[in-house]
Wavefront OBJ file of the C-alpha trace (Angstrom):
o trace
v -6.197 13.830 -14.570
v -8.666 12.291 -12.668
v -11.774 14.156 -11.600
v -12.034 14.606 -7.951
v -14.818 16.039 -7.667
v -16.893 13.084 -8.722
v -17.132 9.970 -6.804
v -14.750 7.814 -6.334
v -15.524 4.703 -8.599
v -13.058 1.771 -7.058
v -11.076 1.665 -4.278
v -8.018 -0.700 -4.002
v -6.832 -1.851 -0.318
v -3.404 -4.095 -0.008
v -6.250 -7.543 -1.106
v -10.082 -5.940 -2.148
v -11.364 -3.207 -4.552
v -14.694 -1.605 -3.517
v -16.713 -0.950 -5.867
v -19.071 2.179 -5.873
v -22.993 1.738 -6.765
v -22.723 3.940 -9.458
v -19.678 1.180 -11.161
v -21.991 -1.694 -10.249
v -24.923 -0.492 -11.774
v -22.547 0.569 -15.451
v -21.475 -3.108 -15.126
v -24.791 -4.544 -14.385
v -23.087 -6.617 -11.704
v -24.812 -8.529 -9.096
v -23.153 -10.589 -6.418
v -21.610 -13.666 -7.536
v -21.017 -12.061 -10.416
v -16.975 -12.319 -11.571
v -15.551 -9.293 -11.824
v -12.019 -9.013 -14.252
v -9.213 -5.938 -14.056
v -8.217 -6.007 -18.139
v -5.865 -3.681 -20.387
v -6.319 -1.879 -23.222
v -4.776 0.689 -25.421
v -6.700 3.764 -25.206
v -5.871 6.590 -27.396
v -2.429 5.137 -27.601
v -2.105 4.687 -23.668
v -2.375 1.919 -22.032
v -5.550 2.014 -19.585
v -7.420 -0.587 -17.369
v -11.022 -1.471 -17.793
v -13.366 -3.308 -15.736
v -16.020 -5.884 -17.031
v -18.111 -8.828 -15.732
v -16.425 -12.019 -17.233
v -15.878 -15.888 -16.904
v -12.251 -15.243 -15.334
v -12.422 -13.081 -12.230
v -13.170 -12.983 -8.886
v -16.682 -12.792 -6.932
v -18.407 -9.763 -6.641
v -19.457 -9.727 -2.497
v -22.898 -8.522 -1.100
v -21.207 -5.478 0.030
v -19.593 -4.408 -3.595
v -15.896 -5.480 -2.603
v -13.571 -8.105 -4.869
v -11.084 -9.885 -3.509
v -8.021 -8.754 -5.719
v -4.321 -9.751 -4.962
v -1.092 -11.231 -6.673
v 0.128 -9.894 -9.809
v -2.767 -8.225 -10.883
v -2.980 -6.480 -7.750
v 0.716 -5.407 -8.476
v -0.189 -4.629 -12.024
v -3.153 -2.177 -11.477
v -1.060 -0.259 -8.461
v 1.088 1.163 -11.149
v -2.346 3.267 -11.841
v -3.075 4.415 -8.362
v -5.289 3.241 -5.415
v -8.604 5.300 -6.449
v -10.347 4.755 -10.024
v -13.023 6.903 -11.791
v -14.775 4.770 -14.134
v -16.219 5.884 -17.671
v -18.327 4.215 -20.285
v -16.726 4.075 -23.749
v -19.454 4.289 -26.731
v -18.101 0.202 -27.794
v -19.340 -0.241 -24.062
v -16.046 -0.502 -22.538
v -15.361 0.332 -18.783
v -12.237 2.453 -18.448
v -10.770 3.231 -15.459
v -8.947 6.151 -14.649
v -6.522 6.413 -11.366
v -5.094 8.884 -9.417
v -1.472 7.300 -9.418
v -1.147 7.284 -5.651
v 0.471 4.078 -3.757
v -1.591 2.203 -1.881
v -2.006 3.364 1.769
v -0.404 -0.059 3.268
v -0.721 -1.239 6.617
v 2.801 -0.774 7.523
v 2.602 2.472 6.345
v -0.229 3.513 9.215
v 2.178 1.115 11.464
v 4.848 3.465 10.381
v 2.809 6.936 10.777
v 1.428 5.955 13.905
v 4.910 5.167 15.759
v 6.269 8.544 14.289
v 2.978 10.646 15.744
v 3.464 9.035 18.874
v 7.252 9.507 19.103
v 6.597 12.897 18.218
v 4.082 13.672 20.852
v 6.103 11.913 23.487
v 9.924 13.165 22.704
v 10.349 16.805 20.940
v 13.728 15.582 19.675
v 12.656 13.020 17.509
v 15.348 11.460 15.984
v 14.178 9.497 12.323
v 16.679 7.022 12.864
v 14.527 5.075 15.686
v 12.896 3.976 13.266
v 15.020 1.435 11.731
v 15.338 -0.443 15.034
v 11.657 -0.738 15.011
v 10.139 -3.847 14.711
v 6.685 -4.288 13.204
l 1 2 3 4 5 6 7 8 9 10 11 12 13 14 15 16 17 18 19 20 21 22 23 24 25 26 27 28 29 30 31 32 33 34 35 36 37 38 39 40 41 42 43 44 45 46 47 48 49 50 51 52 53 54 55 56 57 58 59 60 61 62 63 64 65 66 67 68 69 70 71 72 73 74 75 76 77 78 79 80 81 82 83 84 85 86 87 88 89 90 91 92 93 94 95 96 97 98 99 100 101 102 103 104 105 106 107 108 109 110 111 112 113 114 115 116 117 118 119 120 121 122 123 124 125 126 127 128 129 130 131 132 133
């Protein structure tokens, strides 16, 4: 289970992880550096790691990685918020919290139900599948 009472080592958006201080400095990442989302099998699971490597995307000035396309996809099935450990072989697991992504259409979607709800106290769910986003 991940530890929530630590900080929060990466988290994913619908196209960026954001890295924490704490992550950059295990990694000994700088910007420009590429930063790569790999698998491994952990204690017989399979887990993701982070590491600095040739393949990758940019590490920004403000700790963020553009990440999309299937390996966006892939990592999702591990949540949207990673804790990050050191393995003794100097591996970077990453441990999520197996929540979906909190999508755009999803605030689009929570926003137009508040305000129905707000405005008409006999909401009916159904509007919502004539709603256009």
């Amino acid at each position: 289970m991940p530890r929530h009472d630590e900080i929060i080592d990466i988290i994913m958006t619908e196209t960026t992880l954001i890295l924490s201080d704490r992550l950059i400095s295990l990694l000994k990442a700088s910007p420009g550096d590429k930063i790569t989302i790999g698998y491994i099998d952990f204690n017989g699971t399979l887990t993701p790691t982070i590491q600095i490597g040739e393949e990758g995307n940019k590490l920004t000035q403000s700790n963020t990685v553009s990440f999309k396309g299937k390996k966006h996809n892939a990592l999702t099935e591990f949540g949207s918020n990673f804790w990050a450990t050191a393995q003794p072989d100097g591996i970077i697991t990453l441990e999520g919290d197996g929540l979906p992504i909190y999508t755009e259409v999803q605030k689009a979607v929570e926003t137009y139900i508040t305000k129905e709800i707000i405005q008409d106290t006999n909401f009916n769910i159904t509007k919502l599948t004539t709603y256009e986003f």
